[in-house]
C-alpha positions, 0 to 999 in steps of 0.5 A: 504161536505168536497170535495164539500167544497174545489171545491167551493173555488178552483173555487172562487180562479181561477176566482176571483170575485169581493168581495170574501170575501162576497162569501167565507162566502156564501159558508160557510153558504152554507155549514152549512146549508147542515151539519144542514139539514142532521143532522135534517133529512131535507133531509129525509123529503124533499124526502117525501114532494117532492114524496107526493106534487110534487115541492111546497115548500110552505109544507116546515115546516123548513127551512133546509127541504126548503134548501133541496127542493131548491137544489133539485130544483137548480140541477133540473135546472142544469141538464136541462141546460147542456141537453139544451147544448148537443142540 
């Protein structure tokens, strides 16, 4: 989290973009969201939703098991972008 952490705001720092100080407390909350959901277990519990009900997110009883699923979902649309790229 730490590495993930000082990558987010090395890059804010190298772009500049308008209203840093709004996004620098996104990435904070951003990363405690990711610290509560592994100490929860969300993470754990979204594996399981996620091989039992596929992507839905409605099954999501909390919302660090939510957070959870939605990163899945945003690396998901991630990794298909840059093999869209290499095309």
């Amino acid at each position: 989290m730490f590495q993930l952490g000082g990558e987010l705001l090395s890059t804010l720092e190298k772009c500049r973009l308008p209203r840093n100080d709004e996004n620098i407390k996104g990435i904070g909350w951003f990363l405690v969201c990711i610290g509560e959901s592994l100490e929860a277990g969300s993470l754990a519990q979204s594996r399981v939703i996620r091989k039992t009900y596929g992507t839905t997110m409605e099954t999501a009883a909390t919302l660090g098991v939510a957070f959870c699923l939605a990163g899945d979902d945003i690396m998901n649309w991630g990794t298909a972008l840059l093999h869209q790229e290499k095309k």
